[in-house]
PDB file of N, CA, C and O in Angstrom, chain B, residues numbered from 101:
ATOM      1  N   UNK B 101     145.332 179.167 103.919  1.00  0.00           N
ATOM      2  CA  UNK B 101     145.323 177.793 103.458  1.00  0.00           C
ATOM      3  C   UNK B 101     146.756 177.385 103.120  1.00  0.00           C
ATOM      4  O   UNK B 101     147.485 178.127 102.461  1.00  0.00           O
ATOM      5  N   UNK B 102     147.297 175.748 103.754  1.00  0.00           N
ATOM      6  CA  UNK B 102     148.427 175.630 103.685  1.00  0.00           C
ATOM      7  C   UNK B 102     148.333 175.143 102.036  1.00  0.00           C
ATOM      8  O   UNK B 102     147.373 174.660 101.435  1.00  0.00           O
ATOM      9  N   UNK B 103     150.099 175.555 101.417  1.00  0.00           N
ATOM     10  CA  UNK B 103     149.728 174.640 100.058  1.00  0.00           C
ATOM     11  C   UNK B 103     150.914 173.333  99.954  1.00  0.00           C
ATOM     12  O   UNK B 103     152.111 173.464 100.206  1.00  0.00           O
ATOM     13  N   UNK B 104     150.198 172.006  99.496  1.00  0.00           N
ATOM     14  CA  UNK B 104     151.058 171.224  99.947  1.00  0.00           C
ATOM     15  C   UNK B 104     151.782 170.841  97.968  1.00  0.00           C
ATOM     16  O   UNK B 104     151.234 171.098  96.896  1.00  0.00           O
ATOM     17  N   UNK B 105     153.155 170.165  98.250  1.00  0.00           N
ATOM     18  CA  UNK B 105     153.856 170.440  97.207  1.00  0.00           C
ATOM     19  C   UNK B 105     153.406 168.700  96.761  1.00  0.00           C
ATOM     20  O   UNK B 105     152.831 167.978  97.575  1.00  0.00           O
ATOM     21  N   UNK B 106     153.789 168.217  95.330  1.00  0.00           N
ATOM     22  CA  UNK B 106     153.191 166.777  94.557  1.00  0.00           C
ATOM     23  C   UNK B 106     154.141 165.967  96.072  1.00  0.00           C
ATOM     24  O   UNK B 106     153.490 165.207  96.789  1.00  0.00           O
ATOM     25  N   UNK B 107     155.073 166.132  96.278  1.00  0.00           N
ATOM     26  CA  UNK B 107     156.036 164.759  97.281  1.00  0.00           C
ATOM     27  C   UNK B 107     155.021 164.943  98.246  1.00  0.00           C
ATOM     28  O   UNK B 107     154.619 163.830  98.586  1.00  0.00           O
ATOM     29  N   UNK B 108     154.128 166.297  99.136  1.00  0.00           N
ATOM     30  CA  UNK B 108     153.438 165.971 100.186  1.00  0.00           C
ATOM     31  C   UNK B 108     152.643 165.397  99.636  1.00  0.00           C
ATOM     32  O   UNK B 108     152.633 164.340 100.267  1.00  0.00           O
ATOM     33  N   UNK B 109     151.839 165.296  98.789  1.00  0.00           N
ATOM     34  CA  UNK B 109     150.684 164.478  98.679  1.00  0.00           C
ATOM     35  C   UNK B 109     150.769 163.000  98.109  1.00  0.00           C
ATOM     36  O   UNK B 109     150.067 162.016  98.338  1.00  0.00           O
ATOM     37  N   UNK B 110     151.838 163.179  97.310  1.00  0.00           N
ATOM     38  CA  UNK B 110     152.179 161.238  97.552  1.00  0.00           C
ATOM     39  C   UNK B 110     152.477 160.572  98.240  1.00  0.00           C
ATOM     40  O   UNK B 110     152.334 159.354  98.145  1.00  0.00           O
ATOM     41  N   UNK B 111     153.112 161.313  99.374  1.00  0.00           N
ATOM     42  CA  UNK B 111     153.574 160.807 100.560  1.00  0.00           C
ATOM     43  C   UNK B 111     152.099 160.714 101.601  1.00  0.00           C
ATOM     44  O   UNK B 111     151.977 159.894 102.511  1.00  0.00           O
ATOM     45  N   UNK B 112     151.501 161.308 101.383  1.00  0.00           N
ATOM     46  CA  UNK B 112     150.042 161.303 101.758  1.00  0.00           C
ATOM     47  C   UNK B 112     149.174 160.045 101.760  1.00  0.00           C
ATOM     48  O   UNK B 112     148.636 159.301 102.581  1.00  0.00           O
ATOM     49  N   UNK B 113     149.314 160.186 100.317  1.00  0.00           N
ATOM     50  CA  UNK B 113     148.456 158.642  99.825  1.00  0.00           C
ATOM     51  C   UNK B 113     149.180 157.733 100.172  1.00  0.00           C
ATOM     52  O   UNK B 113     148.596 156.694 100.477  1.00  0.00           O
ATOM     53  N   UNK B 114     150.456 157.746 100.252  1.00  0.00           N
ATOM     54  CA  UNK B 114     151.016 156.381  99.733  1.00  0.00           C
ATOM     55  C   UNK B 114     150.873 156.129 101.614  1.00  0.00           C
ATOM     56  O   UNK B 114     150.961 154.924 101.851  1.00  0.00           O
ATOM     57  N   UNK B 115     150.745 156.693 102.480  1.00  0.00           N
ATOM     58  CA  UNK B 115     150.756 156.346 104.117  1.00  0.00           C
ATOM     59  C   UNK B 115     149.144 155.784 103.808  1.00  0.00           C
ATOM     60  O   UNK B 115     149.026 154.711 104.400  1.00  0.00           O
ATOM     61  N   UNK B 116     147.874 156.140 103.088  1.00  0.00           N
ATOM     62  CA  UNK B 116     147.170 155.274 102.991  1.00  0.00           C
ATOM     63  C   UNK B 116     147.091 153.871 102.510  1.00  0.00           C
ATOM     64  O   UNK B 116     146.181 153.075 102.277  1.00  0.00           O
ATOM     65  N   UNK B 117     148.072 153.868 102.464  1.00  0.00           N
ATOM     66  CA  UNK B 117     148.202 152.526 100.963  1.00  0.00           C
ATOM     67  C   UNK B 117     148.581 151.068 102.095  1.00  0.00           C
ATOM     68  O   UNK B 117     149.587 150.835 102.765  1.00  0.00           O
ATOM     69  N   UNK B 118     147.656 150.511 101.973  1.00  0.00           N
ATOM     70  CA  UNK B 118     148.242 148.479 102.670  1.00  0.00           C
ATOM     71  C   UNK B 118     149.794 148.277 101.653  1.00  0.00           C
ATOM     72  O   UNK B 118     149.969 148.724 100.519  1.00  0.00           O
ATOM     73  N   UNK B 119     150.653 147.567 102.389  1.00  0.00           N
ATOM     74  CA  UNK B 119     152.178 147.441 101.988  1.00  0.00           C
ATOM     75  C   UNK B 119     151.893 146.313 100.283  1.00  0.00           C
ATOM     76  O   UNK B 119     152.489 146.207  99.211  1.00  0.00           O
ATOM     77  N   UNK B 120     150.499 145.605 100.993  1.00  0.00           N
ATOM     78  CA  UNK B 120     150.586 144.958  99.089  1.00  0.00           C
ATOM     79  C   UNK B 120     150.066 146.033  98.177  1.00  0.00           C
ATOM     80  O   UNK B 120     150.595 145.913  97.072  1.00  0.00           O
ATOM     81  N   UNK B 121     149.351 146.890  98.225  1.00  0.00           N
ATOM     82  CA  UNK B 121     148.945 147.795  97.297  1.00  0.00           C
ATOM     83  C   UNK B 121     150.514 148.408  97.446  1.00  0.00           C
ATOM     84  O   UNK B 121     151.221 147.728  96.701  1.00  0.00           O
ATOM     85  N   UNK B 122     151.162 149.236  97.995  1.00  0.00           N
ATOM     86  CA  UNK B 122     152.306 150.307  97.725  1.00  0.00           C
ATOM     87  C   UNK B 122     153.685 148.946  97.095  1.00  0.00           C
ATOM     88  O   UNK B 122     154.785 149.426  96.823  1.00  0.00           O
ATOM     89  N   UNK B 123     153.540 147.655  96.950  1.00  0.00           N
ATOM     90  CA  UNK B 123     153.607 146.647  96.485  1.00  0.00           C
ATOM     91  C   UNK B 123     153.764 146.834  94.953  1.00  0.00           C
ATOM     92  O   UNK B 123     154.720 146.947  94.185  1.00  0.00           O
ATOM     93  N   UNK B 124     152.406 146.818  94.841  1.00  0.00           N
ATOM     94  CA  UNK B 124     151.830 146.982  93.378  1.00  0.00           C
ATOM     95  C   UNK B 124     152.288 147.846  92.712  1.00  0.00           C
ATOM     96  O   UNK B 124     152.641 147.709  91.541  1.00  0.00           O
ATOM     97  N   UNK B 125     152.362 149.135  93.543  1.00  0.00           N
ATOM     98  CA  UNK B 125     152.399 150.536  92.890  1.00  0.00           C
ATOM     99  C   UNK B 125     154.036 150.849  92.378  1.00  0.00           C
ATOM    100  O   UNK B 125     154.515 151.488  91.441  1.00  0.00           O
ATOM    101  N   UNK B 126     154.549 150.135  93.385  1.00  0.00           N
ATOM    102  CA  UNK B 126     156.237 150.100  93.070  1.00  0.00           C
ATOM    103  C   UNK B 126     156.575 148.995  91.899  1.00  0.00           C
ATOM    104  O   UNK B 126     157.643 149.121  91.300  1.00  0.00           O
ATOM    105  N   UNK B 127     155.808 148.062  91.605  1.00  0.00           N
ATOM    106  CA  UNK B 127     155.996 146.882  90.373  1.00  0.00           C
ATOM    107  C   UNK B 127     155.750 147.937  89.573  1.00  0.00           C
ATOM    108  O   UNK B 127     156.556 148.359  88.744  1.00  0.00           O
ATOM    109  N   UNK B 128     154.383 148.512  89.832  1.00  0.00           N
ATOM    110  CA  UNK B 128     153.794 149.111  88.387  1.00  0.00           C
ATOM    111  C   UNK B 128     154.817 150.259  87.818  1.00  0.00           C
ATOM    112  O   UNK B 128     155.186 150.299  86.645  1.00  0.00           O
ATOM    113  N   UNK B 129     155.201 151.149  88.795  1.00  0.00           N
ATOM    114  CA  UNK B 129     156.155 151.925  88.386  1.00  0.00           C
ATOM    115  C   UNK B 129     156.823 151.588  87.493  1.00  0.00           C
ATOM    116  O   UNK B 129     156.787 151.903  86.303  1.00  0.00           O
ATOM    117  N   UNK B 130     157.777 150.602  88.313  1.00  0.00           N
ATOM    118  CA  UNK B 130     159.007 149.765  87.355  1.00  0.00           C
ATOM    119  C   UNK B 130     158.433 149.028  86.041  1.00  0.00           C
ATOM    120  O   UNK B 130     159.271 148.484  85.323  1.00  0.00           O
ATOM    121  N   UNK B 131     157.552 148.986  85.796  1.00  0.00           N
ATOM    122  CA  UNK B 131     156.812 148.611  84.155  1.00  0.00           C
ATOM    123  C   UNK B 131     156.855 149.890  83.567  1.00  0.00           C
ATOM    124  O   UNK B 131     157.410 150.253  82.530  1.00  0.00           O
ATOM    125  N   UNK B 132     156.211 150.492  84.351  1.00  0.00           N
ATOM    126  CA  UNK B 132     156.034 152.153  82.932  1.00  0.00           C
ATOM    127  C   UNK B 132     157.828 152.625  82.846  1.00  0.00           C
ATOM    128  O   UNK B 132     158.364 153.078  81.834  1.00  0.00           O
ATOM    129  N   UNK B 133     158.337 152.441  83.827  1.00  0.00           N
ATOM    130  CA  UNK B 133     159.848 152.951  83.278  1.00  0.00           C
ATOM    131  C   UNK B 133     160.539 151.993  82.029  1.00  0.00           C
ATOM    132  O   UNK B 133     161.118 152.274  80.980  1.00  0.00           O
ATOM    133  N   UNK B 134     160.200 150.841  82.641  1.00  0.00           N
ATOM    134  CA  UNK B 134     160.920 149.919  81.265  1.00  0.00           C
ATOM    135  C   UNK B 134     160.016 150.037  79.850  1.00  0.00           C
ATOM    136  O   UNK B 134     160.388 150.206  78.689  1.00  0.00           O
ATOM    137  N   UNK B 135     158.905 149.904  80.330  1.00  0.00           N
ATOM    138  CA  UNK B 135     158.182 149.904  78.922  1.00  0.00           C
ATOM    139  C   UNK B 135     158.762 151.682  78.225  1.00  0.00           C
ATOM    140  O   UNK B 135     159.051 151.918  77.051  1.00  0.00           O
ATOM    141  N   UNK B 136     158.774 152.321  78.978  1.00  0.00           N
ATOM    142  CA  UNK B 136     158.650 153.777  78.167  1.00  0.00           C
ATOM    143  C   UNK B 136     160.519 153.885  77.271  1.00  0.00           C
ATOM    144  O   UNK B 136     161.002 154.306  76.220  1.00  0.00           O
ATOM    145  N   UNK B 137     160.846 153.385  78.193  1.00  0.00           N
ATOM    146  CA  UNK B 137     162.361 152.832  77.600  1.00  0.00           C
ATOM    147  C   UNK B 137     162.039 152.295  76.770  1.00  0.00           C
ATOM    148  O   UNK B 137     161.991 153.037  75.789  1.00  0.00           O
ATOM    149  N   UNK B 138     161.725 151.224  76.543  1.00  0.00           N
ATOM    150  CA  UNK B 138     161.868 150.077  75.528  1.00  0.00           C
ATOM    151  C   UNK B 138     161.449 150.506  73.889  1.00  0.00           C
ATOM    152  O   UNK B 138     161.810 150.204  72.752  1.00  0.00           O
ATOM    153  N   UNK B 139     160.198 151.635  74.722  1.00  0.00           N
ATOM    154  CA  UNK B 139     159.115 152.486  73.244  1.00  0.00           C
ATOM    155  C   UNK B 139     160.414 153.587  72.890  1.00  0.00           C
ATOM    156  O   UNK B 139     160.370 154.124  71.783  1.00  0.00           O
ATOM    157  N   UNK B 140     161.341 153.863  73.632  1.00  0.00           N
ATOM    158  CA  UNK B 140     162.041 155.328  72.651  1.00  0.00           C
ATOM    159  C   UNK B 140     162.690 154.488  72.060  1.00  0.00           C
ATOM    160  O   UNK B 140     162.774 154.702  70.851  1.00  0.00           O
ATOM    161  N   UNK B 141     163.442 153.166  72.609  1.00  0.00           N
ATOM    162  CA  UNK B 141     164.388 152.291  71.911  1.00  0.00           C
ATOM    163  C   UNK B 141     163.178 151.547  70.298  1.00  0.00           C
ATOM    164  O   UNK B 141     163.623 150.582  69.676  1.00  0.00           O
ATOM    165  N   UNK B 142     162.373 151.900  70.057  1.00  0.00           N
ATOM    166  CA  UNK B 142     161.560 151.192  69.067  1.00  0.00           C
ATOM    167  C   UNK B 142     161.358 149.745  69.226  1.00  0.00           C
ATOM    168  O   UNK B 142     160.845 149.005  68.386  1.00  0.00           O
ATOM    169  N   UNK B 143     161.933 149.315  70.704  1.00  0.00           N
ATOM    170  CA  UNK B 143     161.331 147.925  70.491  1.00  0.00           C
ATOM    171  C   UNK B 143     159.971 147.291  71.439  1.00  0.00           C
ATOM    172  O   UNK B 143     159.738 146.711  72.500  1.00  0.00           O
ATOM    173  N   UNK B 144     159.124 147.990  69.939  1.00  0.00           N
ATOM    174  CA  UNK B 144     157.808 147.279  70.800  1.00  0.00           C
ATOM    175  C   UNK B 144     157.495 145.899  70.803  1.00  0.00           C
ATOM    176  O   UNK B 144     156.428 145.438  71.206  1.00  0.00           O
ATOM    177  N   UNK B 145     158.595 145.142  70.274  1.00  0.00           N
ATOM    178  CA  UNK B 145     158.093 143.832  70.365  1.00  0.00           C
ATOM    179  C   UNK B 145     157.960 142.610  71.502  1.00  0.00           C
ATOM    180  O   UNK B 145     157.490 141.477  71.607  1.00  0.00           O
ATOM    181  N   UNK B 146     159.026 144.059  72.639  1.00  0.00           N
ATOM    182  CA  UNK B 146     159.448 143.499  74.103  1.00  0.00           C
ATOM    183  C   UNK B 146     158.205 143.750  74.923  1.00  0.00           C
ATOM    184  O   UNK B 146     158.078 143.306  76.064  1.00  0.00           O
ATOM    185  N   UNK B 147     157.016 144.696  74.121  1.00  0.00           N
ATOM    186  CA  UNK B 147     156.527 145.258  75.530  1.00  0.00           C
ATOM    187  C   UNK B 147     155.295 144.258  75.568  1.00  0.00           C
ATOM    188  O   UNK B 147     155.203 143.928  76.750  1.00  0.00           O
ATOM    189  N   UNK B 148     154.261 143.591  74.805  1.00  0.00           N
ATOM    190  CA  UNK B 148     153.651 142.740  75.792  1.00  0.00           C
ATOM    191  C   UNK B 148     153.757 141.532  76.622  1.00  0.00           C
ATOM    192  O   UNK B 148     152.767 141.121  77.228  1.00  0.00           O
ATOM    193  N   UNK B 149     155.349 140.700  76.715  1.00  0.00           N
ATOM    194  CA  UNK B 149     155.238 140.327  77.557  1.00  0.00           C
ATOM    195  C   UNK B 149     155.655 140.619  78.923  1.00  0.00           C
ATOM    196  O   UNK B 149     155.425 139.901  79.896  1.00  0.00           O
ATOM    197  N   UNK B 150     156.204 141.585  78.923  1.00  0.00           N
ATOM    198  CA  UNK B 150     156.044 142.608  80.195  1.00  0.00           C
ATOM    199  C   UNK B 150     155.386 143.235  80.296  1.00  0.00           C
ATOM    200  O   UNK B 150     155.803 144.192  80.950  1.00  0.00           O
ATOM    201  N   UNK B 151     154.215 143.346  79.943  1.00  0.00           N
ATOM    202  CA  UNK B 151     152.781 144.006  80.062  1.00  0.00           C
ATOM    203  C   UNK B 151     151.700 142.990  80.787  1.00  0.00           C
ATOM    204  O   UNK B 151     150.961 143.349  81.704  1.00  0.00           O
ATOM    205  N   UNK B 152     151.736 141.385  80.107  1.00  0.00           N
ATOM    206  CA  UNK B 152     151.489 140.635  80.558  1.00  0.00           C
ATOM    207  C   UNK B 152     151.890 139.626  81.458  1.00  0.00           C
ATOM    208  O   UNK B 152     151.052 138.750  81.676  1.00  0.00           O
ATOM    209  N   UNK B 153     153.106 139.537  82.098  1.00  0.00           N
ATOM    210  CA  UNK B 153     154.126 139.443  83.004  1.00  0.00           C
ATOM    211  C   UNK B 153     153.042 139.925  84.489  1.00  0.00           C
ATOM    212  O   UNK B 153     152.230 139.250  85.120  1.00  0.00           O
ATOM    213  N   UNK B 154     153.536 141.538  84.664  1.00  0.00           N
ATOM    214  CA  UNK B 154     153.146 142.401  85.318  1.00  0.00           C
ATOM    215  C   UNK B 154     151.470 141.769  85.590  1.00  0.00           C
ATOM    216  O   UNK B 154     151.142 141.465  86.737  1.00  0.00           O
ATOM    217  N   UNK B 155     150.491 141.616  84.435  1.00  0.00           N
ATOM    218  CA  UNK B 155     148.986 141.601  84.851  1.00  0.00           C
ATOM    219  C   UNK B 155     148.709 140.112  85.715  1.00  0.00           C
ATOM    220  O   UNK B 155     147.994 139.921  86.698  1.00  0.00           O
ATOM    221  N   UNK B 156     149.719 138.981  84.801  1.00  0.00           N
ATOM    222  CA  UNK B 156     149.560 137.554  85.056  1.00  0.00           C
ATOM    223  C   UNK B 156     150.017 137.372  86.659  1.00  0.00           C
ATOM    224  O   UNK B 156     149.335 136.640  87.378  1.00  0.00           O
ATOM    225  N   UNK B 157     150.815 137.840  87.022  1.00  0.00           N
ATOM    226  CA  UNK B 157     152.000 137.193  87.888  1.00  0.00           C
ATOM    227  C   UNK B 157     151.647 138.351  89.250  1.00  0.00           C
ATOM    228  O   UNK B 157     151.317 137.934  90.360  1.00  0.00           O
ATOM    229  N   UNK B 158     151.804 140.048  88.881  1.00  0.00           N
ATOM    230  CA  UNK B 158     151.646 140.611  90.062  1.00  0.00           C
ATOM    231  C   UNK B 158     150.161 141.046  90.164  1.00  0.00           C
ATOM    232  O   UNK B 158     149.679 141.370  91.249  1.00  0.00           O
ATOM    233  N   UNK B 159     149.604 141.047  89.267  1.00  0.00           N
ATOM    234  CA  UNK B 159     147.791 141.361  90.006  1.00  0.00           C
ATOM    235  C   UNK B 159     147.081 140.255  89.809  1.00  0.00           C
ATOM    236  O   UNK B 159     146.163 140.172  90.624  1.00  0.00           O
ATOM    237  N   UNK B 160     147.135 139.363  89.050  1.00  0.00           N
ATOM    238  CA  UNK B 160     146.398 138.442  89.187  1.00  0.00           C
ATOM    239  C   UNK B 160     146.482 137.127  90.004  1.00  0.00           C
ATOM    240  O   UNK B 160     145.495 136.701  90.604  1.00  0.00           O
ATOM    241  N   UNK B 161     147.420 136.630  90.013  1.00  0.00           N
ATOM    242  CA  UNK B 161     148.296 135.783  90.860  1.00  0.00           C
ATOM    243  C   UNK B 161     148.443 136.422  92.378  1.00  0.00           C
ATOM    244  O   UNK B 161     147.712 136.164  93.334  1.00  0.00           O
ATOM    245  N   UNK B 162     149.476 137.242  92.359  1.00  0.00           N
ATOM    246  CA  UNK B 162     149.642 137.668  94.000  1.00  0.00           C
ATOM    247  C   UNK B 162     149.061 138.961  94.556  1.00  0.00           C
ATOM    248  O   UNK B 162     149.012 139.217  95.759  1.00  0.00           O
ATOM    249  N   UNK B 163     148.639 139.731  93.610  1.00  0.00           N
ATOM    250  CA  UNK B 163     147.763 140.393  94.790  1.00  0.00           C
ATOM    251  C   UNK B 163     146.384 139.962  95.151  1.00  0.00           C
ATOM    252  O   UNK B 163     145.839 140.201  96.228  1.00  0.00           O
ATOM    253  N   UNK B 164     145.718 139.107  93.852  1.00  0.00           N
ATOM    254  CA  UNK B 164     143.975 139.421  94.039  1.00  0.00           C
ATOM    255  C   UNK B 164     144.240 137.973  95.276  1.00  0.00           C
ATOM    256  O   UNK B 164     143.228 137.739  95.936  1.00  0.00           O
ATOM    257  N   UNK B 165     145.188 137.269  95.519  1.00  0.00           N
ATOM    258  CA  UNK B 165     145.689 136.341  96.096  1.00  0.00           C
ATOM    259  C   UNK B 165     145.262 136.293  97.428  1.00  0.00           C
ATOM    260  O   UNK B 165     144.369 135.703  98.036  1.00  0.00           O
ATOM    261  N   UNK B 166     146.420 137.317  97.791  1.00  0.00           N
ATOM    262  CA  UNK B 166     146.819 137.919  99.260  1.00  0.00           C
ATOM    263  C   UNK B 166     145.933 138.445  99.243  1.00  0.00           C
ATOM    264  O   UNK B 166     145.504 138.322 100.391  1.00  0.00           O
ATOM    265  N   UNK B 167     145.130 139.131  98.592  1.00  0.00           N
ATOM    266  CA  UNK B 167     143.979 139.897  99.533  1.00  0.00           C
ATOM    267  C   UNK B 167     142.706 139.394  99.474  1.00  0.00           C
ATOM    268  O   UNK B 167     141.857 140.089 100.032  1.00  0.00           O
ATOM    269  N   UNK B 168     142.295 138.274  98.898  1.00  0.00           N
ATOM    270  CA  UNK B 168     141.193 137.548  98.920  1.00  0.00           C
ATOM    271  C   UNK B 168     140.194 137.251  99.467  1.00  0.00           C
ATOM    272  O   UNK B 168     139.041 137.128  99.053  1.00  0.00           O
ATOM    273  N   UNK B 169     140.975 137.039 101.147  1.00  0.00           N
ATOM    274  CA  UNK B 169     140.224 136.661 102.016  1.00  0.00           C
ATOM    275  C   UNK B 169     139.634 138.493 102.701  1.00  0.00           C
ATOM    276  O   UNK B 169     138.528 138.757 103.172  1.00  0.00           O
ATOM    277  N   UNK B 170     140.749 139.392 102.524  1.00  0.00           N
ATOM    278  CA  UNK B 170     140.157 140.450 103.002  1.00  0.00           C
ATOM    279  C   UNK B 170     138.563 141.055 101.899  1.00  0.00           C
ATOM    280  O   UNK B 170     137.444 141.529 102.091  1.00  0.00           O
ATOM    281  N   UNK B 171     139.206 140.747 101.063  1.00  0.00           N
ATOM    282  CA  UNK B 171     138.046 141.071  99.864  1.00  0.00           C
ATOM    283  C   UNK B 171     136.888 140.621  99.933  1.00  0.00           C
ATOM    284  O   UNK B 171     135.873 141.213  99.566  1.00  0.00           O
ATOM    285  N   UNK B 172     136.971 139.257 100.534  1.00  0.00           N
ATOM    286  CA  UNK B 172     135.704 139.124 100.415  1.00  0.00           C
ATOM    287  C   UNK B 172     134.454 138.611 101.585  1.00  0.00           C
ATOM    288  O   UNK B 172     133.336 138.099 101.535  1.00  0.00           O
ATOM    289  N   UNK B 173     135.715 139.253 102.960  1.00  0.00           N
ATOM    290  CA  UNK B 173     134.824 139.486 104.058  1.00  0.00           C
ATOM    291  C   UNK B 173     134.434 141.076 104.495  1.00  0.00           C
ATOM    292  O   UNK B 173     133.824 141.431 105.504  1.00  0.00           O
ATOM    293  N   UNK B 174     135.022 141.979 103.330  1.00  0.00           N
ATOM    294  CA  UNK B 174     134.690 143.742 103.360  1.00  0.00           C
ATOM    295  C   UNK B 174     133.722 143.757 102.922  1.00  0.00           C
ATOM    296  O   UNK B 174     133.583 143.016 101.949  1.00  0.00           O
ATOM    297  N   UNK B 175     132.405 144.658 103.406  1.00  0.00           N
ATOM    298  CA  UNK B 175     131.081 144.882 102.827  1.00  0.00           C
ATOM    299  C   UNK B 175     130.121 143.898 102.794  1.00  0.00           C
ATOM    300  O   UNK B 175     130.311 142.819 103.356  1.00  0.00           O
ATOM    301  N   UNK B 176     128.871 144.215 102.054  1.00  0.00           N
ATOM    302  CA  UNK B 176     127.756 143.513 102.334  1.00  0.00           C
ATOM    303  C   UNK B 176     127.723 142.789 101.383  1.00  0.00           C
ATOM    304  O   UNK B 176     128.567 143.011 100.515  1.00  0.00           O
ATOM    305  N   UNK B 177     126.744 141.642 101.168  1.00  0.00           N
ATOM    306  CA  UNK B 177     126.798 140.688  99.468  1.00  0.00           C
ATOM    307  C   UNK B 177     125.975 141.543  98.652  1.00  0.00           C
ATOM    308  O   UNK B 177     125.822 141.274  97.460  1.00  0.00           O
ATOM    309  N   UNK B 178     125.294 142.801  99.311  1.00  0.00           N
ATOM    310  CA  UNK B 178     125.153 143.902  98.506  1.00  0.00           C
ATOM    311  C   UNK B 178     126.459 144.380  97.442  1.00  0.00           C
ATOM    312  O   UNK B 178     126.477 144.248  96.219  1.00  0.00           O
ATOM    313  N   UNK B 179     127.264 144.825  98.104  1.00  0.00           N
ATOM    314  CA  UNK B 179     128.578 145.824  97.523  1.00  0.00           C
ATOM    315  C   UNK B 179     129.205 144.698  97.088  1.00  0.00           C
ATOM    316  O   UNK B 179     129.919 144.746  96.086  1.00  0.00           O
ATOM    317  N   UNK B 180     128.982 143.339  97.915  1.00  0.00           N
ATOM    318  CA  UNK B 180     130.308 142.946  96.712  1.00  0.00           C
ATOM    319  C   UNK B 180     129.390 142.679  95.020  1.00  0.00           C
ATOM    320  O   UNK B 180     130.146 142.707  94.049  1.00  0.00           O
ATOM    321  N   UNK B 181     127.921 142.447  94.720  1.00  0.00           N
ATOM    322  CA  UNK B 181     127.857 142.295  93.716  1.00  0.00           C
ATOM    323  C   UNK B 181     128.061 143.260  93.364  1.00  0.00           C
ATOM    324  O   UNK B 181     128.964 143.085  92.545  1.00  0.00           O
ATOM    325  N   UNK B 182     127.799 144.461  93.410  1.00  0.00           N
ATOM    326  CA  UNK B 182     127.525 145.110  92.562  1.00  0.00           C
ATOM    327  C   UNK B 182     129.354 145.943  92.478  1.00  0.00           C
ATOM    328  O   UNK B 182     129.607 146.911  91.762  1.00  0.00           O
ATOM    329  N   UNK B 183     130.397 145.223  93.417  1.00  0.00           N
ATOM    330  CA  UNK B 183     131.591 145.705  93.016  1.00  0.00           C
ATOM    331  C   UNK B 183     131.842 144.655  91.526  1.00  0.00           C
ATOM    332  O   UNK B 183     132.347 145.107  90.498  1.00  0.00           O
ATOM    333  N   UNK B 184     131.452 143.438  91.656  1.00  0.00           N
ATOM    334  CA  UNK B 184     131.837 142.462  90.482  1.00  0.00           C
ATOM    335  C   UNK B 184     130.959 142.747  89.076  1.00  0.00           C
ATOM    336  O   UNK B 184     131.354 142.243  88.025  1.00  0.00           O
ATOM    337  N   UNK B 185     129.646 143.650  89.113  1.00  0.00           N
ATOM    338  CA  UNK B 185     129.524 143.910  87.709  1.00  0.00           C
ATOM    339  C   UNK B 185     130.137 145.323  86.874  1.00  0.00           C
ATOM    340  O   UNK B 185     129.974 145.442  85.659  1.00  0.00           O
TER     341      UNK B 185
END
């Protein structure tokens, strides 16, 4: 059995990933680095609006956006309810 090292397997996923999800994943990154900064610096008073920045602007706004129309011609009106409860 081959053993694969953490870079093969992110590199793995991330070749699964649509360019707006690996999108996301690169915003999101860049939040946990600043926020984790910001927490050794003690200033938590910076971090929810870059917490809410990040939720308002890149997932709610432009991704559920851009992928909308894919979203909600994937699956049956089975799966999508029961993806929305």
């Amino acid at each position: 059995m081959t053993q694969l090292n953490e870079s093969q397997l992110a590199t793995d996923r991330s070749n699964k990933l649509s360019q707006e999800e690996r999108y996301v994943l690169s915003k999101l990154n860049s939040l946990v680095r600043v926020v984790t900064e910001r927490m050794e610096q003690f200033k938590f008073n910076l971090l929810p609006p870059l917490i809410c920045e990040f939720t308002t602007k890149t997932l709610s706004h432009w991704f559920v956006q851009t992928n909308r129309e894919e979203m909600s011609s994937a699956g049956s009106d089975e799966e999508k309810n029961s993806t929305l409860k």
